[in-house]
N, C-alpha and C positions, 0 to 999 in steps of 0.2 A: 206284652213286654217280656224280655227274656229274662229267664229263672236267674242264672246264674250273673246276668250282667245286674240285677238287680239286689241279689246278696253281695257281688262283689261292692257294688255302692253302698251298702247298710257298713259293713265291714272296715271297709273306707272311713267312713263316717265315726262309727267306734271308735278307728285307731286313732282319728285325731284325737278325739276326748282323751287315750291313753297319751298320747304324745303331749299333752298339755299338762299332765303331771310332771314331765320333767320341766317345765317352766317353773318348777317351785323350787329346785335348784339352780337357778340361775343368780339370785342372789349373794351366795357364797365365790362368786365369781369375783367379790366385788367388796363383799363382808367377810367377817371372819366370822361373825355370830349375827342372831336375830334378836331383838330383844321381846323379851315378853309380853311388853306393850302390843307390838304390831301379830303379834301371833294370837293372840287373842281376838283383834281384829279382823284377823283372816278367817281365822275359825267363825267369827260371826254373819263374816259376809257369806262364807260358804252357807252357812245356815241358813243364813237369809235366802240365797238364790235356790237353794235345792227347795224350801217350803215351798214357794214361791212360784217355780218351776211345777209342785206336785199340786198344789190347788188351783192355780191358774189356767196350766197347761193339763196334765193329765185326769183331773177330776173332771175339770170343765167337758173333757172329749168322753170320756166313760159316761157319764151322764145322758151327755147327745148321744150315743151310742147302744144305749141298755139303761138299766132301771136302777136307782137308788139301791136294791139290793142285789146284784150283783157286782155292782160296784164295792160294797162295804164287804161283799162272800171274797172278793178278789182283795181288798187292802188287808183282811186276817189274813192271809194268804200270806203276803206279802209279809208281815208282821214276824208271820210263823219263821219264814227264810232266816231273816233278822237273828229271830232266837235262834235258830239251829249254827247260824255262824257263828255267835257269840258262844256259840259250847263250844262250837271247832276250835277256837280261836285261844276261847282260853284252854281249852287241851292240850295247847299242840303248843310244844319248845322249841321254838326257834329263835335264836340269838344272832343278830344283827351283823354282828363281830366275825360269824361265820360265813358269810356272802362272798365274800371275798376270793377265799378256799371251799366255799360249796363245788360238793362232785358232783354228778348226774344226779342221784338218789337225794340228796339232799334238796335240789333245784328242783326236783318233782313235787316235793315233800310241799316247800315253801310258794307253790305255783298254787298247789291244793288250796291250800290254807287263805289265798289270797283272794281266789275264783269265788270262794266262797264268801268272801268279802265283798267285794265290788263288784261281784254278779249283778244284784238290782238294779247298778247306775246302768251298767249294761243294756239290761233287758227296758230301760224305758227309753234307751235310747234306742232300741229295736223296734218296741211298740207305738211311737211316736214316728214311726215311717211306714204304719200299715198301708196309709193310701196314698201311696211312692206310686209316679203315672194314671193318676187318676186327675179328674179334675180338681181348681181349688189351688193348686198351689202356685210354683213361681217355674222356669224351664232353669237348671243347670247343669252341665256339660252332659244335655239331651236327656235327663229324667226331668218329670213333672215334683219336683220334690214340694212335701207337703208343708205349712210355715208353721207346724207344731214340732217336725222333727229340727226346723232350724233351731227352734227356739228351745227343745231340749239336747241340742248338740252344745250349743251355745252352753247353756246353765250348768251340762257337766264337765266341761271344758274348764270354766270358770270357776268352779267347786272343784275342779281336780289339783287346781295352782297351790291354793294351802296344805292341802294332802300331800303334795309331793314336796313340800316344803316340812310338812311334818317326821314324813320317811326319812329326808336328808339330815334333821337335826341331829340325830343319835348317830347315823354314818359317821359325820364330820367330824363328832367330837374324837371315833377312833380313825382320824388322820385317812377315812377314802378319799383318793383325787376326786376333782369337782366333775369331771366328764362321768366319770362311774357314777357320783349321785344323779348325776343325768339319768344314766340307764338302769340305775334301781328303783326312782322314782318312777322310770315310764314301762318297766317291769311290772311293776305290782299293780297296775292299769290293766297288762295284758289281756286281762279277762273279758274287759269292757266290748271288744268288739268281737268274740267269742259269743257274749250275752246279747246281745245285738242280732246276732244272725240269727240264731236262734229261738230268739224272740221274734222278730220280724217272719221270720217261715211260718211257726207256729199257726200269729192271728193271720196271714195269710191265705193259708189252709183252712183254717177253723174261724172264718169270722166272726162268729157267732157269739166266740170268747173272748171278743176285744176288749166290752167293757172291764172284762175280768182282767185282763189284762192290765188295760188301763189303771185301773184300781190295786193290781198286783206292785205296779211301779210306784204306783204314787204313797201306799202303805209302806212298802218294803224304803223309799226316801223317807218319810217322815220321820218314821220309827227309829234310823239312823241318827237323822238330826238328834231327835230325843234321847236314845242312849250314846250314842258316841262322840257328836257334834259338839255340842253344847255342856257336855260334863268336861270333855277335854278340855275345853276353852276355861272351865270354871278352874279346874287343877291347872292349871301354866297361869293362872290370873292371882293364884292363894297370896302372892305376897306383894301383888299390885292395888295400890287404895280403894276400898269398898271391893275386895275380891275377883278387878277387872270387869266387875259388870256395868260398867258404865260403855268400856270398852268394847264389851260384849253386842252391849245395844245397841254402839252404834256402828260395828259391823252389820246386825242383823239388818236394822234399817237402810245402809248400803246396800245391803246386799238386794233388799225390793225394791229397793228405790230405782238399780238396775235394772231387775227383770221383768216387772210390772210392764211396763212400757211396752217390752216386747211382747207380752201375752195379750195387750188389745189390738195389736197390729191387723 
């Protein structure tokens, strides 16, 4: 199969996941606000499908692929990513307000900072097409694509919609048109099919390291869930009854209720 016609499909494949974060400003097309209630639930459902997505999908294949402990060498791995963006992230000053009038240098600045965010979702959306034209999978537009990268195309896609609804809330309130939250929500995605390629090349090259791989995506999701998923959801819930954890739950249970199905396929 050809190199390049095969990155250019991985890539493909990432930008939709980024293009489906602007689907979380689509709402304001239509609202002027979102309420608490339902953002909570968003948050839950993302929660739900990324877990979901990472024990079903990407444990299950690291497993079949490599050994219990290269799998858990690859999810600290992953863990590690985690903690190095959350220092980026809280380092780094960048005010929302500024987007707008961002110059080159600033637009670098806020690309950095974001890559390093949404890298993971990236790269398991890369590692989830190791065995692109192999057997095993399904024929579409002439690749053999494999039905774990559907299913982790799917689940980021689906977790990207609250994300980019979360980017949009703080725009709106300083008055950006609703097309621009379109393209700051599917801005800050950018990265997804950047981590994709590059991921996908990688276990390619190096099969050897797919468990880790594997293991890399599915630590580097959880660990998200853990710290940023689900604390967010808990603060936007502070002055909704019992703290929005009801709301919480039952996003999360949404959210497997979803993807479940699609991981025994």
């Amino acid at each position: 199969m050809d190199q390049f016609a095969a990155l250019t499909f991985v890539f493909l494949a990432g930008l939709v996941t980024a293009i489906a974060t602007g689907l979380g400003a689509i709402p304001f097309f239509f609202v002027s606000d979102v309420s608490d209630r339902w953002n909570v639930a968003l948050w839950g459902i993302a929660s739900g499908i990324m877990v979901s997505a990472s024990l079903f999908g990407l444990v299950f294949e690291g497993l079949a692929n490599g050994t219990p402990l290269q799998l858990g060498i690859g999810m600290l791995a992953g863990v590690a990513l985690v903690l190095v963006a959350h220092r980026v992230i809280e380092g780094a000053d960048v005010n929302p307000k500024q987007y707008e009038e961002a110059d080159f240098r600033k637009l670098l600045l806020i690309l950095g900072i974001l890559t390093v965010h949404s890298f993971p979702e990236g790269v398991a959306v890369g590692v989830s097409f190791a065995d692109l034209g192999l057997d095993g999978g399904f024929q579409l537009f002439g690749f053999v694509v494999p039905l774990l990268a559907v299913f982790m195309t799917i689940a980021i896609s689906i977790h990207n919609v609250p994300e980019g609804l979360a980017i949009s809330i703080p725009l709106r309130s300083m008055n950006v048109s609703n097309w621009k939250l379109v393209w700051w929500a599917i801005f800050s995605s950018l990265p997804q099919p950047i981590g994709a390629v590059i991921a996908f090349y990688f276990v390619r090259i190096a099969r050897e390291f797919l468990p880790f791989g594997f293991g890399f995506a599915a630590g580097a999701m959880v660990f998200l869930v853990l710290t940023e998923f689900i604390p967010e959801a808990l603060e936007l819930g502070e002055r909704l009854p019992r703290g929005g954890r009801v709301e919480l739950l039952a996003g999360l249970v949404a959210g497997f209720t979803i993807m479940v199905p699609l991981a025994f396929i």
